[in-house]
N, C-alpha and C positions, 0 to 999 in steps of 0.2 A: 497409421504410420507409427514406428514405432520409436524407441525414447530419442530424441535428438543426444548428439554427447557432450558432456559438461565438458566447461571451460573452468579454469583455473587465471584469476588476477591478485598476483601479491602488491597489499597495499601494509602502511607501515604494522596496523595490529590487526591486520584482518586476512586470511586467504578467501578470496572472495568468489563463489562458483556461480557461473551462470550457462547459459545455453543462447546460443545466436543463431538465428536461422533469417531467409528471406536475403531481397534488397529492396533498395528503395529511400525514405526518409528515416532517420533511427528515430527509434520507439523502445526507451523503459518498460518496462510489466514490474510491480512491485504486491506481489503475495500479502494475505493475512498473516494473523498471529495462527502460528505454530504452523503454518504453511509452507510451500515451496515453490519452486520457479515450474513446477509439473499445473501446479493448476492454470499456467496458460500452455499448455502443449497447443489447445485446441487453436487459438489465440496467432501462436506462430504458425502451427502447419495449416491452419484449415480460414482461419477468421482474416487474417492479417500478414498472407506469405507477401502481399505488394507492400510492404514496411520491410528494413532493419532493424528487426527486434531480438530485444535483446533481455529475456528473461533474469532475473537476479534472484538468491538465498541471500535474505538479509542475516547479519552478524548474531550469529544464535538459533540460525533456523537450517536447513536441510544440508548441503555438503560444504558450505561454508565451516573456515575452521580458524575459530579463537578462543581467547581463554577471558569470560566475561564472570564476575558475578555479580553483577547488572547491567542489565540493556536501558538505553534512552534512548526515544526516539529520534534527540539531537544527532546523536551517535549517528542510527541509522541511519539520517539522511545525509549527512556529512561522508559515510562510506560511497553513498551514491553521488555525491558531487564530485568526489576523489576517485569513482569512477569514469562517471563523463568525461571529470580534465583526461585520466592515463588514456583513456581511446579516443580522445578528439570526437566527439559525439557530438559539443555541441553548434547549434541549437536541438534540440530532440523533445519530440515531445512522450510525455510521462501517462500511463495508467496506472492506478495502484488501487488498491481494493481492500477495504476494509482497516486493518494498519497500514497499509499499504497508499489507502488513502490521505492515512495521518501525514507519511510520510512527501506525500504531494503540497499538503499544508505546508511543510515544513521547506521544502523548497522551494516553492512559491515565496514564501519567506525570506526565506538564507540567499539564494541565489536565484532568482526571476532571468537573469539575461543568459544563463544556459541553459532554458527549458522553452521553447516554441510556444509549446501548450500544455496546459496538464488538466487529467480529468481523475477526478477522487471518488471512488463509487465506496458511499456508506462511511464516511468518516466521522470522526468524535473528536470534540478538541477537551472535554470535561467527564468526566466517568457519572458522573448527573445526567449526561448526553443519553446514557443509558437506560432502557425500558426498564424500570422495577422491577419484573420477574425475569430478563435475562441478565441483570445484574446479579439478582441473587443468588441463582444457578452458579455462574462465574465463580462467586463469593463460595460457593460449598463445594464446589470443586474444586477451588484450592487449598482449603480446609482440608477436604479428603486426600490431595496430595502429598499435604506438607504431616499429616497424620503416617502416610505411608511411606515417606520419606523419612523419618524420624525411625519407623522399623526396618530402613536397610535396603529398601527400593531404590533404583536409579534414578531420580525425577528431577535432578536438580536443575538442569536446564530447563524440564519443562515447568517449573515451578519462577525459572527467569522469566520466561517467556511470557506466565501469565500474569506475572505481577505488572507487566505494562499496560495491561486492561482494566486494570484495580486502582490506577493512581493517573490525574491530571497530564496531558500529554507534554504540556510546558509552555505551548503557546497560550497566549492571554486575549483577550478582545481585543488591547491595541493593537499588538501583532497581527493580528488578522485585519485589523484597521486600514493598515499601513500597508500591504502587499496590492500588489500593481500587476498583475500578472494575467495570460490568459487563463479561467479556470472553470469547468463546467463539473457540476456536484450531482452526480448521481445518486440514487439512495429507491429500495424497497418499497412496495405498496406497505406487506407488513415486516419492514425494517426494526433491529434489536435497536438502533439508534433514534430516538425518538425524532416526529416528522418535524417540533418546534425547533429541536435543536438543530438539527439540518439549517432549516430556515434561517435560524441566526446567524449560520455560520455566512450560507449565501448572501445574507445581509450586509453582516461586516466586511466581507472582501468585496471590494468595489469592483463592479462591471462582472461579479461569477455570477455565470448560467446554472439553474437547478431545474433538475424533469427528474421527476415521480418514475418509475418502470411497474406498468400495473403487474397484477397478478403472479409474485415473488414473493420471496423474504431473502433476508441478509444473507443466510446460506448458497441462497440457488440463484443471486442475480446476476452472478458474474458472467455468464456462458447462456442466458436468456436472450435470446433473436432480440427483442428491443433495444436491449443493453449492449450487443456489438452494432446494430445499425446507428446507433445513438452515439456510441462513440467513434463509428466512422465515418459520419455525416460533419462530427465535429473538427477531426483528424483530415478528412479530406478539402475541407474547406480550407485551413489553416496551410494545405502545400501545394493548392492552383498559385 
């Protein structure tokens, strides 16, 4: 099938692009870092056309258009609640994946009574959360950016973008204490986010579900047959 066509929402500092397809219950998609609303194509046309889904580029990432020089995740989840209010979307429930994850954390947080359900595949609340060698990876690759940046390369977004993987997401263990929300934590057999910290996070937020997806890593779990039955087992429960 080929690319659905982007959508354009002006909100106050952000033009906000996303792709809408299907009907049904509305359904968020919320992309990784340095990702776009393409990595659920499959998601809308093939996984989830019985949803109103509704793909998002968050602020700094694919045809989204603002002028940042730095991204917070508060930010980004604040563009999607100021989403939801301008299309009356809510209750909807949320996926997000990897940042995207973060950013289900964070509304689960901010605002629980415009999100039905949300399901966080791979998320980090602490840059500790992160496996030692794909931190350090991270760490030299921006090194090698901000080196190539300094001789006249264009990277300075991409250099926004990666700095939000390098630094604390903002939320604390209380905050995660304190959220009341429906929330089911996906995450990697061999996940970049380590399996303790997962665990804590499912800990700290009362009443979240966590399942393992065997036979993955953090790159490839998004679009793995366990990881769409798993999140439609949990999505279709929540809209009998």
């Amino acid at each position: 099938m080929p690319p659905l066509p982007t959508r354009f929402l002006p909100l106050p500092s952000l033009r906000l692009a996303y792709c809408e397809h299907g009907s049904g219950p509305p359904l968020l998609l919320l992309h990784g870092n340095s990702g776009s609303k393409a990595a659920f194509h499959q998601y809308q046309t093939a996984f989830f056309p019985d949803f109103h889904t509704f793909a998002l580029d968050s602020r700094g990432h694919g045809q989204s258009v603002s002028q940042d020089a730095r991204l917070e995740y508060c930010q980004l989840a604040q563009d999607v609640i100021e989403f939801t209010e301008a299309l009356a979307l809510a209750p909807c429930a949320v996926v997000g994946y990897s940042d995207g994850g973060i950013l289900a954390l964070f509304l689960a947080h901010l605002r629980p009574e415009l999100f039905s359900r949300l399901v966080a595949i791979s998320p980090n609340y602490l840059v500790s959360g992160t496996e030692e060698g794909d931190l350090l990876l991270l760490q030299r690759i921006y090194r090698l950016m901000g080196a190539l940046s300094r001789l006249g390369l264009p990277l300075k977004k991409h250099l926004v973008r990666w700095e939000l993987m390098l630094r604390d997401c903002g939320l604390t263990p209380a905050d995660l204490g304190a959220i009341h929300a429906d929330l089911l934590i996906l995450h990697a057999e061999k996940d970049s986010v380590k399996e303790s910290h997962i665990r804590e996070i499912a800990g700290l937020v009362s009443g979240a579900g966590r399942q393992q997806i065997p036979g993955c890593t953090h790159l490839n779990i998004l679009n793995q047959p366990a990881t769409v039955a798993a999140i439609r087992s949990y999505l279709t429960a929540a809209v009998q």
